[in-house]
N, C-alpha and C positions, 0 to 999 in steps of 0.2 A: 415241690419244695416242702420242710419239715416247717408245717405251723403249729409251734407245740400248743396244747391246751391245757388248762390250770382250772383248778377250783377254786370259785368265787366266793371270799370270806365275806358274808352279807355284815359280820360285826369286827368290823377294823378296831383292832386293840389300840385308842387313842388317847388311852388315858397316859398323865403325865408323868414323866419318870426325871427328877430331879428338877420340876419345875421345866420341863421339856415335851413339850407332845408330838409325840411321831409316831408312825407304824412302820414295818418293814410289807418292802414288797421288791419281788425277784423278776430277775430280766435275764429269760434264759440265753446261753453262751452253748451254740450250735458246730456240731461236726457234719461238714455239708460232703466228706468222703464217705461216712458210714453214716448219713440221714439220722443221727443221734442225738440227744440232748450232752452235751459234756458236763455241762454244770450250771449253776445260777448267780446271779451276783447277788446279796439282800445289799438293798437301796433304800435310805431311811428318809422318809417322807412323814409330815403336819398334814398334805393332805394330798387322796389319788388322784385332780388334778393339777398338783405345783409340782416342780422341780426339789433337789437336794438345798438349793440354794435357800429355802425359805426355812430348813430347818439347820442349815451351817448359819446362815443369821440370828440364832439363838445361842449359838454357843460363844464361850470364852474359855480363856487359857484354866480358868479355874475348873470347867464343867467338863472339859472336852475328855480324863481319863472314866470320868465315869458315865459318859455317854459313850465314847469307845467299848466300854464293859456291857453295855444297857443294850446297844447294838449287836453285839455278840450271843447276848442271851436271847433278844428277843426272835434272830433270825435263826439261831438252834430250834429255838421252840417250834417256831412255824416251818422249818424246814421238818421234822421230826412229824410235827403234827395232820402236814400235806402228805406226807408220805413222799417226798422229790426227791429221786436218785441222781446222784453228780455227786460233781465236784461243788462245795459253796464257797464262794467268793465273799471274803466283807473286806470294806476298806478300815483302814489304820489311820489315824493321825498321832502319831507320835511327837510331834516337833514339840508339842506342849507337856508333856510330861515324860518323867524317868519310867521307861520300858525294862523291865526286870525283871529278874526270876521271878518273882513274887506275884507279879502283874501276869505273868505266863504261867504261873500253875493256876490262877485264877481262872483262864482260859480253857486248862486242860479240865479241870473241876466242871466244868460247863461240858464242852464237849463229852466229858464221861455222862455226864444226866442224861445229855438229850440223847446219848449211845452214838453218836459220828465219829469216825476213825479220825487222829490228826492227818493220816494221810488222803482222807477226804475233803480236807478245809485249804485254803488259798488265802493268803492276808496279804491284800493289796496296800504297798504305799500309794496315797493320791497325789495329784498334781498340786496340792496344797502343800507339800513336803519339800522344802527348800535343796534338801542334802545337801546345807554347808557343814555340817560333821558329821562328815562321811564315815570315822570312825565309830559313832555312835549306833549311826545305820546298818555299816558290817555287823557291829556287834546283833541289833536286832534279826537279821537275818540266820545270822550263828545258830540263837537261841530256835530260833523257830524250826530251821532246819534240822538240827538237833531232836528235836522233839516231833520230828514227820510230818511238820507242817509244809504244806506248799507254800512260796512267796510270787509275787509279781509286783510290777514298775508299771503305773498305771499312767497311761496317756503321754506316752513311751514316745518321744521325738519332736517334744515340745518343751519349749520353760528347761528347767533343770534336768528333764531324764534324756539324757545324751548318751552315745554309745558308749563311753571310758565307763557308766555307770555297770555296765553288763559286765566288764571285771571286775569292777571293786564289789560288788554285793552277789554278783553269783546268781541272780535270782532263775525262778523254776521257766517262768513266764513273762511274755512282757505285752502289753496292751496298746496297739499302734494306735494313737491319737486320731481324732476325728477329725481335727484339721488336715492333717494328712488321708483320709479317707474319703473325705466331699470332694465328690466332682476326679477324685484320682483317674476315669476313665480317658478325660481330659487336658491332663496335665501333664506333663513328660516330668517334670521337676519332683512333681510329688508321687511319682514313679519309681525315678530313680533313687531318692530318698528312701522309699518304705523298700525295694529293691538290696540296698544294702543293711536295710537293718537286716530282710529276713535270712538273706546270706551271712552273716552275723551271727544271728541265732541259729543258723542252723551248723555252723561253722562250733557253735558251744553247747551245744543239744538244750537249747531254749525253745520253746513254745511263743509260736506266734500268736496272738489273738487281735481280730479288727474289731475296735469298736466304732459303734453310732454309723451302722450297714444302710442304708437307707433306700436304695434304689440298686435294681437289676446289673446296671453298668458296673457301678461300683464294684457288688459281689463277682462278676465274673470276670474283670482285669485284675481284683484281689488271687480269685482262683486259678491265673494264668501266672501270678508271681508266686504260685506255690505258698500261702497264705491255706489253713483249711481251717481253723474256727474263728466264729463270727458271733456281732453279738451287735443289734439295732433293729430300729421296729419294723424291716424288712421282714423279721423274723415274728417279731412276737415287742410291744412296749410289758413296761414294768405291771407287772399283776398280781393282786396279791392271789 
């Protein structure tokens, strides 16, 4: 099985950016048909042993677009800097602020420094994302796709990302929640459930992705639903 390996950054960039301290660190997203790295997700972390949760505890409606920006830049850089081939992954919180041209060429202006194609970048909605205006969402997507960016619907079959959501936004990819992924070897329910998303998605040339893979069972009743990237410490935890 592919255990990818990473260069270990001995000086984690932790200084504070808006009165925010985080660093990014990447949690590679595995093609287990062609033994491949597909891409990375950057995951912004206070510190390499906490969760997302100790630096989304820092934020408000007032910080969150320019930590979305902060985010962006920092995982270009260190993507750029590692030298890591894929696809990069960063998540979105939009719900707190107007997502607009202006905010998107700010994006593209990044991507041109660090030299990464928009068709190399993925912008995940999180499960932090209500989609009660669903019109405003389409519109995000628009823009992005417009611009050859990839999108995905992160933690896809939980909370608000339901399947009506896969027409109304279109998206490239969609990210099977981890609830649905524990223990699935087990479960007929949460079988048949991730069963019809990926019929679904494959029914609209969507990309499946499983995240939070943890154990052998799991990946292989994943790889018998036709399910082929993967992404949990099965494989490799977040690294910078």
């Amino acid at each position: 099985m592919l255990k990818p390996t990473f260069i270990q950054n001995p000086q984690p960039n932790l200084a504070p950016v808006l009165g925010l301290i985080f660093d990014i660190v990447f949690q590679p997203i595995v093609n287990t048909a062609t033994n491949e790295i597909f891409g990375y997700e950057a995951l912004a972390r206070s510190n390499p042993h906490q969760g997302a949760e100790a630096v989304l505890a820092q934020l408000t409606d007032a910080n969150k677009k320019d930590f979305d920006m902060a985010v962006c830049a920092r995982a270009m850089l260190r993507m750029q800097n590692l030298r890591l081939k894929g696809m990069l992954n960063i998540n979105l919180l939009p719900n707190a602020y107007a997502f607009n041209q202006q905010y998107l060429r700010q994006i593209l202006n990044l991507a041109d420094t660090a030299n990464i194609s928009p068709s190399n970048m993925m912008f995940e909605m999180t499960k932090g994302e209500r989609f009660e205006d669903i019109a405003y969402y389409q519109d995000i997507f628009k823009m992005l796709k417009k611009d050859h960016f990839l999108t995905a619907i992160d933690h896809f079959g939980s909370g608000f990302a339901s399947i009506k959501l896969l027409n109304l936004l279109k998206p490239d990819v969609v990210k099977i929640d981890i609830k649905l992924v524990r223990n699935i070897e087990t479960d007929k329910h949460k079988q048949a459930i991730v069963a019809a998303i990926v019929k679904a998605c494959e029914c609209l040339d969507i990309q499946a992705i499983a995240i939070g893979v943890e154990t052998a069972g799991e990946l292989e009743t994943l790889k018998t639903m036709r399910v082929g990237l993967f992404q949990g410490f099965l494989f490799s935890a977040p690294i910078i």
